[in-house]
BAMAR-145243 format. One record per residue (C-alpha): residue in one letter; x, y, z. Coordinates in steps of 0.1 Angstrom, whole numbers, plus 5000, padded with zeros to 4 digits. Example, Ala and Ser with C-alpha at 12.3 -4.5 7.8 and 13.67 -1.06 7.14 Angstrom:
# BAMAR-145243
a512349555078 s513749895071 
//
This chain:
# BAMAR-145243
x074456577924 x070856607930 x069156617961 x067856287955 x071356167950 x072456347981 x070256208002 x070655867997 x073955877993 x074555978033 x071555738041 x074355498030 x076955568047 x074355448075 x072955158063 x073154858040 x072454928007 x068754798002 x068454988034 x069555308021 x067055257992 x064155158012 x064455428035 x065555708008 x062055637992 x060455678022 x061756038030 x061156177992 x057856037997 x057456298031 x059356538014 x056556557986 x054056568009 x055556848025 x056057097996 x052857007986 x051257078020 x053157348021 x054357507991 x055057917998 x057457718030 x059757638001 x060857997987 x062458108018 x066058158023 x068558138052 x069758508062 x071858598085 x073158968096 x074959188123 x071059208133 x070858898146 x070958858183 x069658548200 x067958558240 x067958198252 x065358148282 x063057898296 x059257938281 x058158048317 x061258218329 x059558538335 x055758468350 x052458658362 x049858488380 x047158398357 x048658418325 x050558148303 x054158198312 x054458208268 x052258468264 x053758628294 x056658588277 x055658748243 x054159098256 x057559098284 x059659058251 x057159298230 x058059568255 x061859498263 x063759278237 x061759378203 x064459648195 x067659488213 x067159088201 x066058928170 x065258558182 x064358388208 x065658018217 x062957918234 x065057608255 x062357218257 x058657408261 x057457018252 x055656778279 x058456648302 x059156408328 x062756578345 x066156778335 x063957098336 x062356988299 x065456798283 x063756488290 x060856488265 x057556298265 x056256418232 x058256608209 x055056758193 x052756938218 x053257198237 x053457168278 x050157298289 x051757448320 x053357668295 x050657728269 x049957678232 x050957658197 x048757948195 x051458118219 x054758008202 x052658198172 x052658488186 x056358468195 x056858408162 x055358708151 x057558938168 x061258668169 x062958458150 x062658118171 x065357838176 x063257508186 x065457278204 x065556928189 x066256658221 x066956378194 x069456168213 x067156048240 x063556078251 x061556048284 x060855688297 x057255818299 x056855848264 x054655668240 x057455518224 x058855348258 x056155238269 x055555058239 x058854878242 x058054798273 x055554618261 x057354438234 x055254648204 x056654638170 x058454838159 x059055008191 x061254688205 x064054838178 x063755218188 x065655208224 x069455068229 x069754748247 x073254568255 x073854278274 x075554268311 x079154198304 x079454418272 x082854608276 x081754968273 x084755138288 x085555328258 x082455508259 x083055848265 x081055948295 x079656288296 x078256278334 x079356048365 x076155828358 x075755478350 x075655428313 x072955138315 x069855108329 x067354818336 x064254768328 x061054498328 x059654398295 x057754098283 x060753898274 x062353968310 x064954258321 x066554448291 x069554718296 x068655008281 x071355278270 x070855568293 x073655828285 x072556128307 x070155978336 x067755708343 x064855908330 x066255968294 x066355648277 x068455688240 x067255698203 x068355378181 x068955488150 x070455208135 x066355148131 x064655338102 x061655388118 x063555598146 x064955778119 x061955868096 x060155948134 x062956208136 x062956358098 x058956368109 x059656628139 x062256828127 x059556908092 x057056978116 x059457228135 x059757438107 x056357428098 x055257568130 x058157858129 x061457738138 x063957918115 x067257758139 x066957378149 x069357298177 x070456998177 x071156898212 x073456658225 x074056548190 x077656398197 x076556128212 x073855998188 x075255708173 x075955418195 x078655118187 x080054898215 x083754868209 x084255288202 x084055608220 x080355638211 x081355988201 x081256188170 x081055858154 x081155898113 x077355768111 x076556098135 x077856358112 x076356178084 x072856238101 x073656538104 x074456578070 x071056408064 x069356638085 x071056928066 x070156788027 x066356748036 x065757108051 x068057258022 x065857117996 x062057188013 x062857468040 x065557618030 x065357928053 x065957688085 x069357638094 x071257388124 x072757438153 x074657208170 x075357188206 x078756938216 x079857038247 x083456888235 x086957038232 x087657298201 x088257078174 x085956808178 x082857118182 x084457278151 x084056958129 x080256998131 x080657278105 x081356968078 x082457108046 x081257418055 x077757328032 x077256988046 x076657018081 x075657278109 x075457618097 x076057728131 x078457578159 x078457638197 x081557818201 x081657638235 x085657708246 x084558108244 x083058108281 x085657968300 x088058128280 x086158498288 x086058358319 x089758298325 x090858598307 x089058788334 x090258628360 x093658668353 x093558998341 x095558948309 x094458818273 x097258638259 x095658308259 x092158448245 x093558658221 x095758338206 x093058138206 x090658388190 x093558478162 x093258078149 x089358128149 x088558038112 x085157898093 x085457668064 x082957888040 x080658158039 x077957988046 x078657848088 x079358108113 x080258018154 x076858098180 x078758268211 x077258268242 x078758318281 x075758178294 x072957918291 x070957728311 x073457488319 x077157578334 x080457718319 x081457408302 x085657318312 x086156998281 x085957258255 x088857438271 x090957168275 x094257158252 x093757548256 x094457638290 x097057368311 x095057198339 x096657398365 x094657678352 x091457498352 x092057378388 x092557758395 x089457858378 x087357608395 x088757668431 x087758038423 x084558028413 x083457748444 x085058078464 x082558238448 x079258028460 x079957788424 x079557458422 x081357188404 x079656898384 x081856618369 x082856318345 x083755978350 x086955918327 x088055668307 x089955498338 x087455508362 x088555878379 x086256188378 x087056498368 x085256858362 x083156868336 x080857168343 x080757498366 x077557528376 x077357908386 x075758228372 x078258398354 x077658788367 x078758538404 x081858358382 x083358678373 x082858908409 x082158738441 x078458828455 x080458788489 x083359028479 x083459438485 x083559578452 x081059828441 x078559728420 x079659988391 x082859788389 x081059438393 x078459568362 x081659708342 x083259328347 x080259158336 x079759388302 x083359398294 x083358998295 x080459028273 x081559308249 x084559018239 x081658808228 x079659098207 x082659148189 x083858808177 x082458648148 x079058498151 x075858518161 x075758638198 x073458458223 x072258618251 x070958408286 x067858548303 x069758598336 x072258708316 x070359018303 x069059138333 x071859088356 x071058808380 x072858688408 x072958328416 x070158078433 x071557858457 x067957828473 x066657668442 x070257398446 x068957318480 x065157268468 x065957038438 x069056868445 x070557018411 x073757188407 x072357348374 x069357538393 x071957768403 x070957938371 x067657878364 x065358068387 x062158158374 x061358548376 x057858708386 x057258998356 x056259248379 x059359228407 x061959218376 x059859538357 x060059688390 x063659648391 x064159788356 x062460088367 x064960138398 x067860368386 x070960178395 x069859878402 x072459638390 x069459418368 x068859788351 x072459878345 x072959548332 x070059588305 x070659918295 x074259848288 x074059548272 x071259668255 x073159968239 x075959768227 x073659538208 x071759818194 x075259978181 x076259598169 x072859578151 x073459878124 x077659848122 x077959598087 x081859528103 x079759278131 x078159078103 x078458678111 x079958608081 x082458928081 x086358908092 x088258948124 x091758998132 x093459008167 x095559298172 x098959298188 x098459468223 x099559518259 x098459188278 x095459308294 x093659428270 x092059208243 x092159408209 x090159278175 x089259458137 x086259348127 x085459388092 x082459388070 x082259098041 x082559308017 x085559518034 x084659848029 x083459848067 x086259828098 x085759848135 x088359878162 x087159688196 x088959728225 x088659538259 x090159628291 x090159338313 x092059448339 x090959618375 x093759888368 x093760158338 x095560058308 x096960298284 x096760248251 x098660438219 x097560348181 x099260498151 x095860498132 x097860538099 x099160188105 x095560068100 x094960208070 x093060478088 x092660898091 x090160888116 x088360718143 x084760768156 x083860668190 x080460418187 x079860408222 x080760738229 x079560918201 x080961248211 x084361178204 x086561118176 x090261038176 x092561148147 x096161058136 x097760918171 x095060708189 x095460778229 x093360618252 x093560598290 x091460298290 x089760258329 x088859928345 x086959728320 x086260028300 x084659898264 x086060098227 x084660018197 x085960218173 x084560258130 x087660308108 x087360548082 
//
């Protein structure tokens, strides 16, 4: 099947047939104005490789007075992430109206509070950059809008409007808002489809110009850098009263749209997609495993971690982790603990019994946490979202341990995602150890703020400096375990992994290299006690075993470990 062929065969799936054709000439038409604009674009390729490392921050997370808080950004990064990370997700740096940038007024300049395209340039010169794509809804400040507001063709078909009375209740609600809003226009009030707030009106794409608006931005992404598009919210893009208005077929065919067009004029670029959902439902974003995302949120790993922790014992993260699989070589998972939003509890539904969430959520509110939630199907609520930093989830800032065992906790929890399969992504407050904001809570009203306080550059290099400090114990810990990650071919994305029979606490994987002649043992304590642990290496296929974190030892025959509190093992096979 051609491209061509491709393309309009998933336009149909969308629309009618003289639709499909219309708007299938349309896109070639862009498509050859794209090569041709840009032709050396085209001779790219995706890579991917146990190099690849991911810091996801806010364009002016780290500031200085009297600089752009991106170029701030790029010499910070120059100096401390250049040999630790290879990209940077730079979460919405676009004009915005509220939802700390997820609410976007124009998907094509950069904020001026933040900078310029000349900065994202020069982060681009040193990182690989994910651009996030907020495609499901934009800003009610926006051009677009405000144009149907005032009844402008074609804008009155861009925005979702559904008459009072429609029976929506099989919607499925991601937040405890209401799903409508109203608003004025020439022809009287209209209620327009509003799925996360007020402020972030929803995309029609059952019209083609919203669509060929969309195809529009995402070229011009990857034009200006982008080598990751992620795909936010991207569940919930198709609407159709009378279903769940989730992962609806005519989504993953956009998606599948999406993926056809950059395949054929940029093919280094690759999706991600975000869908805070439960397991399965995440998962079938992968498509075919050539169709779709080429990476997937692997969203049930951070209360999972989280859990695990908690309880001491891996039986439930290690099962869980051994029915991990990827439908070809060419998706892998992005693992993360932490983003700019909470630990996400849907995606670990079906996993853990609800008596275990309950207990997870009671600990972490012990621990200074908040709670947001969902309205169900049946009118009830229920938690959605724990809205905490996740160094606070996992030892209470309240509590009396020492801050060695806290920082041991926190990199053991995060040693379990190094090792699994995928493309690690690291948050900002993540990196450098950060406690959690309740101020910023009280200033904004938001439960998410908890973990987004902005950091002044010289206060957090200061810290850095300070020998154990828990932000610079933190970094350099984290830091060396990426750095071994980055030169071991076993941690490749697209390698194997195999969960090892062990005592409960401790979570045991093999990670091996695609093409097998690489194996590394990892080993997790997750307990607050010592564990022992005895491996015959001989039943691995194995004479001897070097140490990668500590390089001065090497195990033969019998592998004996007394394995302290959190204590991390990676071990190369040979």
């Amino acid at each position: 099947m051609t491209s061509e062929d491709r393309i309009l065969a998933v336009l149909n799936q969308v629309y009618d047939e003289s639709t499909a054709r219309q708007v299938g000439a349309r896109i070639q038409a862009r498509l050859t104005d794209f090569v041709e604009e840009t032709p050396s674009i085209k001779e790219r390729r995706a890579t991917l490789s146990q190099q690849d490392a991911i810091l996801i921050t806010y364009g002016d997370q780290v500031r200085q007075p009297g600089a752009p808080p991106l170029k701030t950004l790029a010499e910070f990064g120059r100096n401390y992430l250049k040999d630790v990370l290879s990209g940077v997700h730079i979460l919405p740096f676009f004009p915005y109206s509220s939802d700390d940038g997820f609410s976007v007024i124009d998907y094509c300049q950069v904020n001026p509070e933040l900078g310029t395209w000349d900065d994202i340039t020069r982060l681009d010169r040193e990182f690989r950059l994910m651009f996030d794509a907020v495609i499901n809804h934009i800003s009610v400040e926006s051009d677009w809008f405000q144009a149907f507001l005032k009844g402008e063709t074609p804008y009155e078909g861009y925005f979702i409007t559904v008459e009072p009375g429609t029976d929506l209740s099989m919607v499925v609600r991601p937040r405890a808002l209401p799903l409508l809003t109203e608003f004025t226009t020439p022809s009287g009030p209209e209620h327009v489809w509003t799925t996360f707030s007020a402020d972030q009106v929803d995309l029609n794409y059952a019209s083609p110009h919203v669509l060929l608006e969309i195809i529009d931005v995402l070229l011009f992404y990857v034009r200006q850098g982008a080598e990751f598009i992620r795909l936010d919210a991207i569940a919930y893009l198709w609407k159709e009263t009378g279903t769940s208005c989730i992962h609806l077929p005519q989504t993953h065919a956009i998606v599948q749209l999406f993926r056809a067009i950059l395949d054929l004029v940029t093919p280094f670029a690759m999706l991600i997609t975000e869908t805070n959902v439960p397991h399965t439902d995440n998962i079938s974003y992968f498509g075919d495993g050539t169709n779709e995302a080429q990476l997937v949120y692997n969203f049930a790993l951070p209360p999972l971690v989280l859990h695990a922790i908690h309880q001491g014992r891996a039986e439930v993260l290690s099962k869980w982790a051994a029915d991990l699989s990827l439908p070809s070589e060419q998706t892998t998972f992005f693992n993360f603990l932490a983003s700019h939003d909470g630990v996400g509890l849907n995606p670990a539904r079906g996993i853990l019994p609800e008596s275990e969430i309950e207990a997870m959520v009671a600990r972490v509110q012990s621990h200074g946490g908040l709670v947001s939630y969902k309205t169900n199907a049946d009118g009830t609520q229920s938690p959605y979202e724990l809205n905490v930093n996740y160094f606070d989830a996992l030892s209470d800032p309240r509590g009396t341990d020492p801050p060695g065992l806290q920082v041991d906790r926190f990199v053991a929890a995060h040693a379990i995602m190094l090792c699994l399969v995928g493309v690690p992504g690291i948050y900002f407050h993540s990196l450098f150890g950060s406690r959690g904001w309740p101020e910023g809570v009280a200033q904004t009203g938001h439960n998410r703020t908890i973990n987004r306080q902005k950091l002044n550059r010289a206060k957090l290099e200061a810290e850095l400096a300070k020998p154990g400090s828990i932000c610079s114990m933190v970094y350099q810990r984290l830091a060396h375990l990426l750095k071994i990650r980055s030169v071991q071919p076993a941690f490749h994305p697209h390698g194997k992994q195999r969960v090892l029979g062990s005592q409960p606490e401790v979570f045991a994987l093999m990670r091996v290299s695609p093409d097998g002649g690489e194996r590394v043992l990892c080993l997790v304590n997750l307990a607050d006690q010592p564990q022992p642990i005895r491996v015959d290496l001989a039943d691995l296929g194995a004479e001897i075993a070097f140490d990668l974190i500590d390089r001065g030892k090497e195990h033969y025959e019998r592998l004996s470990i007394d394995l302290t509190p959190y204590q991390i093992v990676w071990l190369k096979l040979a």
